[in-house]
N, C-alpha and C positions, 0 to 999 in steps of 0.2 A: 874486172867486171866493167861492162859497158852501163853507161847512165844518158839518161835522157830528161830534161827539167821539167815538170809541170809549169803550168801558164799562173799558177799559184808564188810557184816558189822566184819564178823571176819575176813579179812584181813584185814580191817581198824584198827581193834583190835588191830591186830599181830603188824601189821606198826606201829601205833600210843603209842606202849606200855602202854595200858590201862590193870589195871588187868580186867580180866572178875569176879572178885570177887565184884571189887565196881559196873560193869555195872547191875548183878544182883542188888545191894542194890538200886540202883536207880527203874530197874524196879519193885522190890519188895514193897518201898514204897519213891516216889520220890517225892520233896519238890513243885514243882510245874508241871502243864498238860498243855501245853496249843494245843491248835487246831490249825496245819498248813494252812489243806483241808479240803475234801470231805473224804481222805484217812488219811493223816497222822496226829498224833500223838505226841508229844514232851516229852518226861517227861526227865526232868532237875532238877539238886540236886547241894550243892554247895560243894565239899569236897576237902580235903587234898589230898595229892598224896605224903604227904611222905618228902616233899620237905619243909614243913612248909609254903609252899605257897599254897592258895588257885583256886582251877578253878570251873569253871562249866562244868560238864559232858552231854553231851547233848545227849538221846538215843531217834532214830525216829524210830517211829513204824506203821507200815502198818495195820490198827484194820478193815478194812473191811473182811480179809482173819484171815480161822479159823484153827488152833492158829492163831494170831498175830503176824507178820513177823519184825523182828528188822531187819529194810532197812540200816542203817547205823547209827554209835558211832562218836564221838567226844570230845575232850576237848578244852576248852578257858579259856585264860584271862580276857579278854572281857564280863566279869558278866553285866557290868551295860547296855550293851548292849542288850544282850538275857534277864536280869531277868524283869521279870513283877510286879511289886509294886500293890496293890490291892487298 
């Protein structure tokens, strides 16, 4: 799937000091999808940041519009919260 970032998600980028290197690895193949909406899209991964601590990366994406608009980035602590156990 082809992705293009909204002017949202990369100042949240810039702010939040996320490389745009791991945002890629997530939307390239992220650990889990889950369905917000009608519209949006979750894909979430659990990774390092360097820090030897772990978070969860959280990239929402707009999959009705083509490409697929990355609406907004995120990191948390807060795993057990957002991850979903199957």
């Amino acid at each position: 799937m082809n992705f293009r970032f909204s002017s949202h998600a990369l100042e949240e980028i810039e702010k939040r000091k996320i490389p745009i290197s791991l945002v890629e690895v997530v939307l390239e193949n992220p650990q889990q999808t889950l369905q917000q909406d009608e519209e949006i899209t979750v894909y979430q991964s659990q990774l390092a940041f360097g820090t030897g601590k772990h978070y969860l990366l959280r990239v929402f994406i707009n999959i009705t519009i083509d490409p697929a608009v990355v609406a907004t980035v995120y990191r948390t602590s807060q795993i057990k919260k957002h991850w979903r156990n199957p």
